[in-house]
N, C-alpha and C positions, 0 to 999 in steps of 0.2 A: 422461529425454529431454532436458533442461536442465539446466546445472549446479544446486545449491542455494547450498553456499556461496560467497561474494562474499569478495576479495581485499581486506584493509585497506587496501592503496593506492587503491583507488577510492573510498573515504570522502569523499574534497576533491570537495567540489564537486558532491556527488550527492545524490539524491534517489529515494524508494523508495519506493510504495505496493502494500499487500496488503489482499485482502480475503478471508478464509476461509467457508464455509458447512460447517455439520455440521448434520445428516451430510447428505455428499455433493449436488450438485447445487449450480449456481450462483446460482439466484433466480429462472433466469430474465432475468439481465440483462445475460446474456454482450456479447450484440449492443451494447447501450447502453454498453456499458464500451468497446466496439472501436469506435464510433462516438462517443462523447463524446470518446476521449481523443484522435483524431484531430483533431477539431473542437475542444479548447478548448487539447490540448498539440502535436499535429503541425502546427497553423494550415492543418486543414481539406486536408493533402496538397496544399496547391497548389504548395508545391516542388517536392513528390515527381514530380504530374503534369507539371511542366513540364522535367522533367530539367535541373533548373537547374544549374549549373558548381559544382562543389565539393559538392554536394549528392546521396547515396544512400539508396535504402533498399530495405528487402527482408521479402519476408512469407514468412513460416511458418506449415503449416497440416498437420495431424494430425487427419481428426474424428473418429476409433475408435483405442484400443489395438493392435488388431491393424496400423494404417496404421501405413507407412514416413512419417518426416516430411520433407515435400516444403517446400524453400527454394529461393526465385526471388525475382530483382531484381525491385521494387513495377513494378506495372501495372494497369490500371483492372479487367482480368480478375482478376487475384491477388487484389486487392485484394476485388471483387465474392465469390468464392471463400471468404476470410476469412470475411466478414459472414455469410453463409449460415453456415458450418462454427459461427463463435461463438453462433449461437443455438441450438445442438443440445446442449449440454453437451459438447464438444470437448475428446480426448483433449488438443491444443497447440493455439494459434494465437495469432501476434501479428503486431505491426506493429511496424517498426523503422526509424528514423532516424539517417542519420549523417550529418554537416557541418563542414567544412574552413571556412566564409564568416567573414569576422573577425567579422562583425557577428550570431551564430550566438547562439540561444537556449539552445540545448544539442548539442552539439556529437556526441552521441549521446542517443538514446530509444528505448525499446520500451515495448511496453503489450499484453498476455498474457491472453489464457482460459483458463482449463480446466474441467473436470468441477466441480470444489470450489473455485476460488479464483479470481480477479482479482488481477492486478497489473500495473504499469509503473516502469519506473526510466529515469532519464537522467543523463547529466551533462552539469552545468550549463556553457554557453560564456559568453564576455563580453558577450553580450545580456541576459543573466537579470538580472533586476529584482525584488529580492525581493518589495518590496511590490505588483508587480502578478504574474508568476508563480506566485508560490506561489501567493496565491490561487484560481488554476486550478486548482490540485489539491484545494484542500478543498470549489470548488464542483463539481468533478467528482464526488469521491467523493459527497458529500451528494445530489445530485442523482440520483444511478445508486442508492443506497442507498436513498429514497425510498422507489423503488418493488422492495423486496426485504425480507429478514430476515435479514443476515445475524450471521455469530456471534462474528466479530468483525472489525477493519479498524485501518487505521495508517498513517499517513506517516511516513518519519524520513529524516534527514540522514546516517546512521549503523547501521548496518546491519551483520549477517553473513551471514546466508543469508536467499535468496527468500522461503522457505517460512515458517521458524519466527521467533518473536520475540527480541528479545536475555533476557529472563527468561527465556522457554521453552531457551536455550541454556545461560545461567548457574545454571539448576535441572536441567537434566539430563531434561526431561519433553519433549520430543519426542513421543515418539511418541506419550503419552495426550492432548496438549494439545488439539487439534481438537476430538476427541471427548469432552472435558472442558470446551470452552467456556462450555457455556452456565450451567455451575457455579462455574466460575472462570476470571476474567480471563487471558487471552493473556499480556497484557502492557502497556506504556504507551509512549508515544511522544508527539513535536511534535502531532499528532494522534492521536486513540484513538477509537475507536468501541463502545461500549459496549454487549450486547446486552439487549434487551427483559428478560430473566430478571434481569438484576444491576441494573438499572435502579432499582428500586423498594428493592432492599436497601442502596441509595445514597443515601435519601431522597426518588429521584423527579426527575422531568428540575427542576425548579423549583428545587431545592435545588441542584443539580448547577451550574445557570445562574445562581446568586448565589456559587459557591464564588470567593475569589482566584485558585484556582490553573488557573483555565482565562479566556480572552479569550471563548473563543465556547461554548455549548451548546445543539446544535440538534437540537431533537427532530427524529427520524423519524419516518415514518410508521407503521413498523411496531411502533414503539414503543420502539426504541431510541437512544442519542444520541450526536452525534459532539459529541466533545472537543477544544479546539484551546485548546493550553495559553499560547504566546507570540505574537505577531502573524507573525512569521518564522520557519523554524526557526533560524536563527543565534544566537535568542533563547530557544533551548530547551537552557538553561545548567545547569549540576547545583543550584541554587538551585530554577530553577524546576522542576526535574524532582523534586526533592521534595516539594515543593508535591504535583504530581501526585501522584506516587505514595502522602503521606499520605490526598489526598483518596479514593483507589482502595483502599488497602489493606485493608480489608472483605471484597473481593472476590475478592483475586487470593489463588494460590495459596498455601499454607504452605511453610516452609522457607527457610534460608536461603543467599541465590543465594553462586555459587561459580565465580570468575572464570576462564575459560579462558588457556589461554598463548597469547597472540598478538590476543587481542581484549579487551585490559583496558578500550577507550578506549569498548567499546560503552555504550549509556545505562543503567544498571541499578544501584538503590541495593543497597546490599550488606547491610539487612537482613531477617531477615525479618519479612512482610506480618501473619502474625498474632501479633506481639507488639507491633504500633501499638496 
């Protein structure tokens, strides 16, 4: 219904969150994911609502497999429509932003439900402020997470597809990955979110929140913890993406990853996890 994979030339300047749930079903927090990310990344639609010069957006909305997916210019109906649909475990539904204004946060946004996953990506316009933006995203995610379990989540700068992580792409495991979450790590990223089950085979959120190779670790409530490894992602450098990834490596899958042609620049150390 939506592409998966994502164009290298979109890298500059963008920004990408996923949140997966296995099996199936979203937590529960469909709605809150379409309504936080409105409120703390769209600045609450009041562009959108006031059709301001330079400024469009548009919802998309799917709440069954069997629906055609219906796209319309944002309106306080569409929009109403959206929220409802996100809280049912929605085949599609998102919100999306796009802006011409010199003075533009991100120049384009969306932010997506579905049955199994949350996500949003934008790119970034010459308003974006890392130190105050970014952290819009890891207090959104943390927040919407709270109140869920999910099986795993990520912010990155760097990205190839929607769906899957850059390990899951340079290992070849697609299609078992989801369904193998809660056994083994997804992946790593600027942020990582860590499920309740790998948690403890980690040493435990305490351990986790004294390692170097993360700034923040913040327990959830459902027992799991997000990871935020640099203060920016600008600063989530192949230095400190080691870091990461030695601290993770316990967890994450076996074998060693195997770089695609055309996406060498993605984040992914090239060896493998269980010979740390």
């Amino acid at each position: 219904m939506v592409d998966d994979y994502l164009s290298p030339e979109r890298d500059a300047g963008y920004l990408h969150a996923m949140v997966s749930f296995a099996p199936g079903g979203s937590g529960g927090v469909g709605r809150a994911w379409l309504r936080g990310g409105a409120e703390r990344l769209l600045g609450n639609l009041v562009e959108l609502e006031a059709k301001t010069v330079g400024v469009a957006g548009r919802v998309m909305v799917a709440p069954r497999a069997s629906d055609p997916l219906r796209s319309q210019p944002f309106s306080r109906r569409g929009w109403d429509a959206a929220v409802e649909a996100a809280g049912a475990e929605p085949e599609y539904v998102s919100v999306g932003l796009f802006s011409r204004r010199p003075e533009a946060v991100y120049t384009s946004l969306s932010v997506c439900v579905t049955a199994s996953r949350l996500g949003a990506d934008a790119t970034r316009g010459p308003g974006f402020d890392p130190a105050v933006h970014a952290e819009r995203w890891v207090g959104l995610l943390g927040d919407v997470l709270d109140t869920a379990d999910p099986a795993y989540a990520q912010i990155s700068d760097r990205v190839g597809s929607q769906f899957n992580t850059a390990l899951d792409m340079f290992l070849r495991r697609s299609r078992v990955s989801v369904a193998e979450s809660r056994t083994s790590l997804r992946g790593y990223a600027w942020v990582t979110v860590v499920p309740k089950e790998l948690v403890e085979r980690l040493g435990g959120a305490a351990a986790l929140a004294r390692s170097k190779a993360v700034v923040l670790a913040r327990p959830l409530a459902a027992g799991g913890v997000l990871l935020q490894a640099t203060p920016t992602p600008a600063e989530f450098d192949s230095a400190a993406m080691r870091r990461l990834f030695r601290l993770l490596a316990p967890v994450l899958p076996a074998g060693r990853p195997r770089p695609l042609p055309g996406w060498e620049g993605l984040p992914v150390v090239l060896e493998d996890a269980a010979r740390r």
